[in-house]
VEXMIFI-297989 format. One line per 10 residues: number of its first residue (from 1); their letters; for each residue x, y, z of N, C-alpha, C, O. Coordinates in nm, 4 decimals. Example, Ala and Ser with C-alpha at 12.3 -4.5 7.8 and 13.67 -1.06 7.14 Angstrom:
% VEXMIFI-297989
1	AS	1.3190,-0.5690,0.7800,1.2300,-0.4500,0.7800,1.3200,-0.3300,0.7800,1.4236,-0.3319,0.8465 ~ 1.2850,-0.2250,0.7080,1.3670,-0.1060,0.7140,1.2900,0.0030,0.7870,1.3409,0.1138,0.8039
//
This chain:
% VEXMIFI-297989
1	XXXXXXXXXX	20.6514,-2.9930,-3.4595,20.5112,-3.0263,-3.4620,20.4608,-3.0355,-3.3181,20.5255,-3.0969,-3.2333 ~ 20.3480,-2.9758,-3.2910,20.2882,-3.0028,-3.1381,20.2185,-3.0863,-3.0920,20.1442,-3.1425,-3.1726 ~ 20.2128,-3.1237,-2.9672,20.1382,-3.2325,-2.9838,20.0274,-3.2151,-2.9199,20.0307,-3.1412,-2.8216 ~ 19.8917,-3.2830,-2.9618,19.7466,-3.2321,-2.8943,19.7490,-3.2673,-2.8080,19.8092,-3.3695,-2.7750 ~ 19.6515,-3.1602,-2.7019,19.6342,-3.1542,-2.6026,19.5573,-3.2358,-2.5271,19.4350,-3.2393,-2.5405 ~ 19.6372,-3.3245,-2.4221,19.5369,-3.4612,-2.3922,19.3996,-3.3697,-2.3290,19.3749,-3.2559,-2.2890 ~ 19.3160,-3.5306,-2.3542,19.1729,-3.5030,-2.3478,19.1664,-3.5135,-2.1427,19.2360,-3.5815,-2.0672 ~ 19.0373,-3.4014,-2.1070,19.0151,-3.4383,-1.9380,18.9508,-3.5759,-1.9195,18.8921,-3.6241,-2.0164 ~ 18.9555,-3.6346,-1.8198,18.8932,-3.7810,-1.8233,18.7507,-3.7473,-1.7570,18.7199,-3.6531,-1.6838 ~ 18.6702,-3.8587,-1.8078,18.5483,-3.8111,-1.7784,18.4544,-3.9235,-1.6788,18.3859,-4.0105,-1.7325
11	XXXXXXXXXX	18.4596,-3.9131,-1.5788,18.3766,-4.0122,-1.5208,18.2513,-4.1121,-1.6080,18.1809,-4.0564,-1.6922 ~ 18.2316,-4.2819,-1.5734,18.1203,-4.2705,-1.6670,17.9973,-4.2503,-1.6024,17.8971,-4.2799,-1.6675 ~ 17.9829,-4.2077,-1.4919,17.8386,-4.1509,-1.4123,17.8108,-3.9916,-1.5095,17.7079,-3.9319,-1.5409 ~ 17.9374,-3.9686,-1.5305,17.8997,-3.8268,-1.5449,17.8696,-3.8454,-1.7581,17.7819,-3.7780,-1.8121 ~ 17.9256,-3.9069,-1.8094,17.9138,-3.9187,-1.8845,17.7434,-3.9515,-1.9408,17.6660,-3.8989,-2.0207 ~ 17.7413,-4.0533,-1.8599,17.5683,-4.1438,-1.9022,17.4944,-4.0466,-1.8705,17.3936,-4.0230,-1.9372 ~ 17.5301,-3.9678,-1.7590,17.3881,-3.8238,-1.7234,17.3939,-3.7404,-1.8106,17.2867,-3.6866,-1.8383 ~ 17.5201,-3.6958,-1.8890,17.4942,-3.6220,-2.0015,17.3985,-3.6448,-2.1118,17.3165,-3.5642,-2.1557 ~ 17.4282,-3.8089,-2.1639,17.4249,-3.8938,-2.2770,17.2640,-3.8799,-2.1990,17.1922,-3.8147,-2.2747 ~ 17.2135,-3.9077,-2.1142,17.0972,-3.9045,-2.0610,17.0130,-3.7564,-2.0743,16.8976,-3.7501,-2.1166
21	XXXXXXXXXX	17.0860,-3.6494,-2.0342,17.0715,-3.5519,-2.0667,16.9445,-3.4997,-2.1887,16.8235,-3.4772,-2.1906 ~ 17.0733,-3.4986,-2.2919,17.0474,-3.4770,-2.4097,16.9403,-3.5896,-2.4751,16.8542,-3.5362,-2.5450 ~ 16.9326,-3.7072,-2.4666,16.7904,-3.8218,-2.4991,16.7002,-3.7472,-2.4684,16.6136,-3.7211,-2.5519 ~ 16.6953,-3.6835,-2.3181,16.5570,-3.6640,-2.3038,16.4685,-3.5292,-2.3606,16.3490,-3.5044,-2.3764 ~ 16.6175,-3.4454,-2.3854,16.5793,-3.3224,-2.4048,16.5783,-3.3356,-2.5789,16.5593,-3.2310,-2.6409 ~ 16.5914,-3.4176,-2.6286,16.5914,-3.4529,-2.7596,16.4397,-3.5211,-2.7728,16.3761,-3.5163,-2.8780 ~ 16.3986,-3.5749,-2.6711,16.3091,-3.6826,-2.7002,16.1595,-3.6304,-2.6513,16.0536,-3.6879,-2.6767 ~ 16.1767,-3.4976,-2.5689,16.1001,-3.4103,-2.5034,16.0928,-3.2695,-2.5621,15.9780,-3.2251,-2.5619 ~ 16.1733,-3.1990,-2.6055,16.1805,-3.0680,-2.6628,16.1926,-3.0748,-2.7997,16.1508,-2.9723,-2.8535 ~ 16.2350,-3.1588,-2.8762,16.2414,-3.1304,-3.0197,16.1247,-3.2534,-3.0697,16.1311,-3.3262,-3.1688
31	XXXXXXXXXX	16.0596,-3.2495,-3.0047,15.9422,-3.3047,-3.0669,15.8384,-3.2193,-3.0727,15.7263,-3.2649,-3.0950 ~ 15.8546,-3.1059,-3.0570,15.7669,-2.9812,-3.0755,15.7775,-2.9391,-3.2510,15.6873,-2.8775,-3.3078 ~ 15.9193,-2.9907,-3.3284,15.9381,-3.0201,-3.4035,15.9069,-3.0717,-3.5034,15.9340,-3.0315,-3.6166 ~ 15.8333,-3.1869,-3.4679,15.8520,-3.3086,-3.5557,15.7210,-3.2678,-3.6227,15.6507,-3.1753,-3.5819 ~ 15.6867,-3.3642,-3.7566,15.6419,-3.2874,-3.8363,15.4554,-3.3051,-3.8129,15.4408,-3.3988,-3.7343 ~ 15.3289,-3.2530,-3.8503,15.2350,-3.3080,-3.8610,15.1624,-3.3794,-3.9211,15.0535,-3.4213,-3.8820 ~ 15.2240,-3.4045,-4.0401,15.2049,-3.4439,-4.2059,15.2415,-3.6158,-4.1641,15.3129,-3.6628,-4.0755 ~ 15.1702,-3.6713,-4.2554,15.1434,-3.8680,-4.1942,15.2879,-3.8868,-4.2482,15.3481,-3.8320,-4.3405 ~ 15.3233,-3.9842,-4.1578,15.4375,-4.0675,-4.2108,15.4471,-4.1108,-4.3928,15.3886,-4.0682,-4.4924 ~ 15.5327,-4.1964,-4.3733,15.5572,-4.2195,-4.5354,15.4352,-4.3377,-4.5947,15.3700,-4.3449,-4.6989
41	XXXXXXXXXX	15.4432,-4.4183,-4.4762,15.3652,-4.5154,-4.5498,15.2212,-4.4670,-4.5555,15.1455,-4.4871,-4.6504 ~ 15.1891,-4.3967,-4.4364,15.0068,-4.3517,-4.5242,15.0298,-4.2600,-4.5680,14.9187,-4.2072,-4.5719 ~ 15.1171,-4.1716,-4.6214,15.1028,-4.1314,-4.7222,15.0733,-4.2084,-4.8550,14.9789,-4.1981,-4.9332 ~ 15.1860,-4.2903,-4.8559,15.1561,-4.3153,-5.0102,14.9843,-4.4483,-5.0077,14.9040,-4.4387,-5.1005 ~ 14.9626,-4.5439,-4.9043,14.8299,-4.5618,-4.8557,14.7400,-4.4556,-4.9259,14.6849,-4.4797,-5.0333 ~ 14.7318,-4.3758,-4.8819,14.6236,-4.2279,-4.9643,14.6217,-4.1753,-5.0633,14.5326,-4.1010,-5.1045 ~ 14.7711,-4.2214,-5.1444,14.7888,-4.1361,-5.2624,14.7450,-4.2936,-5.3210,14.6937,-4.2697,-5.4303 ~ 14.7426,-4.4064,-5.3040,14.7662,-4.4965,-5.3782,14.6131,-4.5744,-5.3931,14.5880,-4.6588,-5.4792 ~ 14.5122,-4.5227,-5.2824,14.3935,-4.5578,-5.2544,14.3237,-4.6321,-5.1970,14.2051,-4.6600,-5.2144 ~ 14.4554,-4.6954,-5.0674,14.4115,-4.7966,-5.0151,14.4285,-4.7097,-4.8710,14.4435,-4.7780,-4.7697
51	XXXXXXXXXX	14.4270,-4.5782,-4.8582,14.3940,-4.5388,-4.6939,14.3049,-4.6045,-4.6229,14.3290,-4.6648,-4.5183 ~ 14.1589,-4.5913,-4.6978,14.0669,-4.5584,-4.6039,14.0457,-4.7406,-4.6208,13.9307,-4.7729,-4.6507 ~ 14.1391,-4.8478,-4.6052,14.1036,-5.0054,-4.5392,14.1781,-4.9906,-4.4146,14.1664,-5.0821,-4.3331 ~ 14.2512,-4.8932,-4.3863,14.3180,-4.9334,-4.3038,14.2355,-4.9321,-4.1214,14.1407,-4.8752,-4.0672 ~ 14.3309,-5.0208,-4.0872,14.2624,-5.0374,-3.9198,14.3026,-5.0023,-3.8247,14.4256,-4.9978,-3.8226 ~ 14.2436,-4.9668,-3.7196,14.3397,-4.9488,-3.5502,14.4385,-5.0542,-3.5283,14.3879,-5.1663,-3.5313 ~ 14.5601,-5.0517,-3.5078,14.6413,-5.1623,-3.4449,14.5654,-5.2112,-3.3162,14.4678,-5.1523,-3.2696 ~ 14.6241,-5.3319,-3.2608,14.5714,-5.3531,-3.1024,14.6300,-5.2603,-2.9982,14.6007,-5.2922,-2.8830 ~ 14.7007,-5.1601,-3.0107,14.7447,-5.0700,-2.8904,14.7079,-4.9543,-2.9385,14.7839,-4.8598,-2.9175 ~ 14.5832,-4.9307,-3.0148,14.5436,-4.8216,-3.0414,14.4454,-4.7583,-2.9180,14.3885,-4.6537,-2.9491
61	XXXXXXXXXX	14.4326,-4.7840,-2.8506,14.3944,-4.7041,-2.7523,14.4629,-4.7212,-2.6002,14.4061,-4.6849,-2.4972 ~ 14.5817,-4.7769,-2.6048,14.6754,-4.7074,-2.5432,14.7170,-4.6225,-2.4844,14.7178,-4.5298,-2.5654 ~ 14.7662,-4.5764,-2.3660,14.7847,-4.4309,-2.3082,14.8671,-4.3336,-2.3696,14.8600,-4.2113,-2.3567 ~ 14.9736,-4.4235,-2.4616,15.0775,-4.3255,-2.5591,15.0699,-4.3349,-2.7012,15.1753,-4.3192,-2.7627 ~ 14.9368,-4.3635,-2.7825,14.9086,-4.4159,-2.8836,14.9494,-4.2738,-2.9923,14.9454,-4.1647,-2.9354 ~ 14.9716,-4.2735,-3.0797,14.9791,-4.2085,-3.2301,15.0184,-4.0678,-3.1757,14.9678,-3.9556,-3.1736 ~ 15.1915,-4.1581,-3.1108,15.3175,-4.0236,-3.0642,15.2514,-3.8952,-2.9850,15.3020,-3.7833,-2.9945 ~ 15.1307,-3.9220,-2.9037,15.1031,-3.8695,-2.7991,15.0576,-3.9662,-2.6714,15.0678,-4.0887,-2.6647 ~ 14.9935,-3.8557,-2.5523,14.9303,-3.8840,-2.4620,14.8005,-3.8980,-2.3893,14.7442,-3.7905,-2.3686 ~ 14.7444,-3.9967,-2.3491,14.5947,-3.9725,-2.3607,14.6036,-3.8943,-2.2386,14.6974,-3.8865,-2.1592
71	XXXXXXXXXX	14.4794,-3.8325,-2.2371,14.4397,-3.6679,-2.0669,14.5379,-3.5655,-2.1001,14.5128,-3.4618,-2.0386 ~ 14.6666,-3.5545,-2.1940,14.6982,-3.4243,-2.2128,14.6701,-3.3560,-2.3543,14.6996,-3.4056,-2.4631 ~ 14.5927,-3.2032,-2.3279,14.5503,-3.1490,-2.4523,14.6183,-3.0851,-2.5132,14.6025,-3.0565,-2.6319 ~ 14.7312,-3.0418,-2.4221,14.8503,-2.9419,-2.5423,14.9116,-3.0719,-2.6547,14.9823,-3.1642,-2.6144 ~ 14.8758,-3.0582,-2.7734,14.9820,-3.1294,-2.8397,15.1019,-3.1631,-2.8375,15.1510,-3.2687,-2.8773 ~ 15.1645,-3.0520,-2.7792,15.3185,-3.0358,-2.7717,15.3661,-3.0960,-2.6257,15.4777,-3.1456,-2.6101 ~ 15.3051,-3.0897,-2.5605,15.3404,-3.1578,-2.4193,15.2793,-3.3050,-2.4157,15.3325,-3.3961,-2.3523 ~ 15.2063,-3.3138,-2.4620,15.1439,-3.4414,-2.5070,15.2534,-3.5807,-2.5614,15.2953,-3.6866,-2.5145 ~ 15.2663,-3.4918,-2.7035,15.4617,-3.5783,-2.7602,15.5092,-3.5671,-2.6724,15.5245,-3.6702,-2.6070 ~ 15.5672,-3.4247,-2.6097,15.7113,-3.4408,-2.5106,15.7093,-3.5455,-2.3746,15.8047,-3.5735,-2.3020
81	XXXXXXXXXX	15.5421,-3.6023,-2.3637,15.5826,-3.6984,-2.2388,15.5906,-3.8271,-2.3035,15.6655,-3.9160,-2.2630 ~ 15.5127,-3.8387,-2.4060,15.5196,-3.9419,-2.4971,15.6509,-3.9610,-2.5190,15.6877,-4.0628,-2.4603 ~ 15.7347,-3.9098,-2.5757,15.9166,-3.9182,-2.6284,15.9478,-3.9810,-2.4790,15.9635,-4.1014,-2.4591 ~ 15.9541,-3.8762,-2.3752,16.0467,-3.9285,-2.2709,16.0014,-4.0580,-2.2014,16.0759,-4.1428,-2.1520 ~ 15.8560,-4.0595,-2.2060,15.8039,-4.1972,-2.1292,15.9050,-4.3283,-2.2963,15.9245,-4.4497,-2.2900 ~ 15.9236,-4.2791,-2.3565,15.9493,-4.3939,-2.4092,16.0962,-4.4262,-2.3902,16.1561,-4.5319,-2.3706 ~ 16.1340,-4.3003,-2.4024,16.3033,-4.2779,-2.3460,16.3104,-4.3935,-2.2432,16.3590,-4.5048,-2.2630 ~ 16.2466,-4.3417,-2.1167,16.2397,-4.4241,-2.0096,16.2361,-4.5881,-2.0161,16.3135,-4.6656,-1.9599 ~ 16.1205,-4.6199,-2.1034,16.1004,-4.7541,-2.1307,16.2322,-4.8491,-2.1757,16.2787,-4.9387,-2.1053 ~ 16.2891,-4.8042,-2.3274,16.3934,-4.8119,-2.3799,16.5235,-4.8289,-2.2935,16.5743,-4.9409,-2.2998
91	XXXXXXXXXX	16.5934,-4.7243,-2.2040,16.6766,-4.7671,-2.0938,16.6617,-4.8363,-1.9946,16.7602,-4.8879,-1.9420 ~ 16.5422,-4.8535,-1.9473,16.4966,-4.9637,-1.8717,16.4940,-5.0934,-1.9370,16.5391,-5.1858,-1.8692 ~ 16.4552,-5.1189,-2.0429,16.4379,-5.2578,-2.1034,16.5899,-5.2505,-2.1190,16.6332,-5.3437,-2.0512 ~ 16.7075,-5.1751,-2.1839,16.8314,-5.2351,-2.2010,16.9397,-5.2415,-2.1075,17.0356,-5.3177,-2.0948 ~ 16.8912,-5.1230,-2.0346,16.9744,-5.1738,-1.9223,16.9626,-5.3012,-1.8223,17.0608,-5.3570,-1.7734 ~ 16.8276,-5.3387,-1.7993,16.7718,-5.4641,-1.7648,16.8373,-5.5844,-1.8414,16.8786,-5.6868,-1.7871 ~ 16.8393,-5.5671,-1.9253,16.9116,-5.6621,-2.0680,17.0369,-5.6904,-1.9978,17.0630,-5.7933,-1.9354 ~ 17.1025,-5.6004,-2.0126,17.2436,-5.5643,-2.0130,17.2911,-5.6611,-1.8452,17.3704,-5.7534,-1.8265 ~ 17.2031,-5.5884,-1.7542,17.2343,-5.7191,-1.6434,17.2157,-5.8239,-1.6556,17.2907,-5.8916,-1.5851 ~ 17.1341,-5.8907,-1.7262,17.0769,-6.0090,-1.7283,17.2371,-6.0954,-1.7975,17.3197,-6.1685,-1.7429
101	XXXXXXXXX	17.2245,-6.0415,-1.9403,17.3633,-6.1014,-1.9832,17.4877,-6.0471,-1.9420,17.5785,-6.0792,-2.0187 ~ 17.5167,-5.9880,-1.8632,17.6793,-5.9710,-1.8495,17.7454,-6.0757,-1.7743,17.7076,-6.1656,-1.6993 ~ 17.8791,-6.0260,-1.8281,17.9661,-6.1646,-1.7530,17.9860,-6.1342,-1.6326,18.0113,-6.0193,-1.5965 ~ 17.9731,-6.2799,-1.5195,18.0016,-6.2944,-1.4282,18.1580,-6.3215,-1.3858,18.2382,-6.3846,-1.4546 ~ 18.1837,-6.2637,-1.2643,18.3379,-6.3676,-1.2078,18.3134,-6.4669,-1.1761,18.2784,-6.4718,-1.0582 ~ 18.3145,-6.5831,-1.2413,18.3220,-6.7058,-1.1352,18.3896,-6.7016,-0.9940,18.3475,-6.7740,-0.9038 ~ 18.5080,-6.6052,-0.9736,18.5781,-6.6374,-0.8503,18.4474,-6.5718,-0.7068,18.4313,-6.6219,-0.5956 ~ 18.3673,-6.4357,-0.7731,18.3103,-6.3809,-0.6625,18.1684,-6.4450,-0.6530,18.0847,-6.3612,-0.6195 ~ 18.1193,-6.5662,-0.6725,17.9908,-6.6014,-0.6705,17.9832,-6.7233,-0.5704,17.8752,-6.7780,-0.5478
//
């Protein structure tokens, strides 16, 4: 029987830029994708007859409001800064997190 072939080791700088990589190009390019048709809940809101109560949230006029961008007119570039500005937000808030709680050495402080 053979035995598999160990794996190359992978730096984790190089790793997270990948993993980074692909978020953005996921979060920027395949939102050209995504669909135009309302989500689930106003859908059924409209089928059910209670669409037209509904209201602006308070961040409805927002610079990244309803999965676009306000000042850009391509639709599609519009989402794609929308996705990545949020990308951005998201690793910033957890990586921020992530320092805040990690463990310290007591010996190096």
């Amino acid at each position: 029987m053979s035995r598999p072939l160990p794996l190359p080791r992978v730096s984790r700088r190089r790793f997270f830029a990948a993993v980074l990589l692909v978020t953005l190009l996921v979060a920027g390019g395949l939102s050209y994708l995504a669909s135009a048709h309302p989500d689930g809940l106003e859908h059924v809101a409209a089928t059910t007859g209670f669409g037209d109560t509904a209201r602006d949230s308070a961040a409805a006029g927002s610079p990244f409001a309803d999965y676009g961008t306000q000042g850009v007119d391509d639709p599609w570039l519009s989402g794609a800064v929308a996705g990545v500005v949020g990308v951005a937000v998201v690793l910033l808030l957890a990586g921020g997190l992530a320092l805040a709680v990690r463990r310290r050495d007591p010996e190096q402080d």
